[in-house]
C-alpha positions in Angstrom: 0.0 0.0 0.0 1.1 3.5 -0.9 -0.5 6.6 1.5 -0.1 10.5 0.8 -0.5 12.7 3.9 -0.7 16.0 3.7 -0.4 18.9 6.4 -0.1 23.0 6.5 -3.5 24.5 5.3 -5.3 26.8 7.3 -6.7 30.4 7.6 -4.6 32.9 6.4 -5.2 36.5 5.7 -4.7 37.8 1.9 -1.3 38.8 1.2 -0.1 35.8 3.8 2.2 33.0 3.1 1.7 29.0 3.8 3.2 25.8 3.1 2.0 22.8 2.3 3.5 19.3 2.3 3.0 16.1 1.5 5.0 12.8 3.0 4.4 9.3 0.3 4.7 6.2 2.1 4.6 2.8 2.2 5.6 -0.1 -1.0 7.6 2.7 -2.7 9.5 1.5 -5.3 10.2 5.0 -7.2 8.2 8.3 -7.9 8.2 10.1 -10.9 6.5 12.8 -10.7 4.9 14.8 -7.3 2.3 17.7 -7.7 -0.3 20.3 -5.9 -4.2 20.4 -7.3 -6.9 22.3 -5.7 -10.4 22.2 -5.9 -12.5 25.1 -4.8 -16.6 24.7 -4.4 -18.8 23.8 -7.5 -15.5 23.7 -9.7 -13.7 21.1 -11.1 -10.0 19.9 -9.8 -7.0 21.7 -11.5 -3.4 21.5 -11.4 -1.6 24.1 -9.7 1.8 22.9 -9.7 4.1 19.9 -10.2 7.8 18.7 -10.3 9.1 15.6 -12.0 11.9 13.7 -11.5 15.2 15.5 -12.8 13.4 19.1 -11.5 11.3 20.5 -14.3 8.5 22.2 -13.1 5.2 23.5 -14.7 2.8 26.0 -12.9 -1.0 27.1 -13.3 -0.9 30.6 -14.6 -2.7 31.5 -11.7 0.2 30.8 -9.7 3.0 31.6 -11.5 5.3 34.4 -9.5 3.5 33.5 -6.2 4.0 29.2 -5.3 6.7 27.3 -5.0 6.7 24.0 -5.7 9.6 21.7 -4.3 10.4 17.8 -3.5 12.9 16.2 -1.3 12.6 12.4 -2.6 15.2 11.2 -0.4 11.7 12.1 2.0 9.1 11.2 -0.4 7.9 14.5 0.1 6.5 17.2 -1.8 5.9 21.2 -0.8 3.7 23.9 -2.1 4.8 27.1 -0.7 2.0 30.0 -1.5 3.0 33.8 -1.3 0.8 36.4 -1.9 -2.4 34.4 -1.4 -6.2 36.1 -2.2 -9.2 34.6 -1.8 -9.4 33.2 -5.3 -6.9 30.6 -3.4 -9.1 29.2 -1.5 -9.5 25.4 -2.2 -9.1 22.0 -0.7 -5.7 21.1 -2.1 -4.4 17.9 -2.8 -1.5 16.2 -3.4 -0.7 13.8 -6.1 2.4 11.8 -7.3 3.0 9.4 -9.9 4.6 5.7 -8.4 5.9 2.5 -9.1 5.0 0.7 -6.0 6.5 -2.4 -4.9 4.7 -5.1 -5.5 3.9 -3.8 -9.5 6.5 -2.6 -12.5 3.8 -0.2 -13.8 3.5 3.9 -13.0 0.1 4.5 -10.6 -1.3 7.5 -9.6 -2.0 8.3 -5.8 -3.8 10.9 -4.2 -3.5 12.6 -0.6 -6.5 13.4 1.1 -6.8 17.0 0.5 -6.1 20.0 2.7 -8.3 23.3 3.1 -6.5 26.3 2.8 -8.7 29.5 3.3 -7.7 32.6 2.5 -9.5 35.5 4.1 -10.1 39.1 2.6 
């Protein structure tokens, strides 16, 4: 079994800063690929950022300038740091990351169970 667990959202004020991150664990036999979506109310789930293996990036438009996205696979873990949130950033975010587990030679997909970040006018 492979989990994703995912900490930092909260409240924060416009113009505040957070971090997210997200620890994989478990039959882990290599990851590919680890990324941020978001979700807000009545809308569908989009990307916001992700980082594959070797460091290329890509970033929602949205975004661009304000996150960071970041890994540190020798932790299985991925991080989302958000500058200069507004309200249009408020979402559940989750993470996702693409894995060869273990017991399987083939690429999966995993999710994290989502965090709500809030960000308050």
């Amino acid at each position: 079994q492979v989990q994703l667990v995912e900490s930092g959202g909260g409240l924060v004020q416009a113009g505040g800063s957070l971090r997210l991150s997200c620890a994989a664990s478990g039959s882990i036999r290599s990851i590919s690929a680890m990324g941020w979506y978001r979700q807000a109310p009545g809308k569908q789930r989009d990307l916001v950022a992700k980082i594959i293996t070797g460091g290329s990036t890509d970033y929602a438009d949205s975004v661009k300038g304000r996150f960071i996205v970041s890994t540190d696979y020798a932790k299985n873990t991925v991080y989302l740091q958000m500058n200069s949130l507004n309200p249009a950033d408020t979402a559940v975010y989750f993470c996702k990351a693409q894995i060869i587990p273990t017991f399987s030679r083939a690429t999966f997909s995993y999710w994290g169970q989502g965090t709500q970040v809030t960000v308050s006018s």
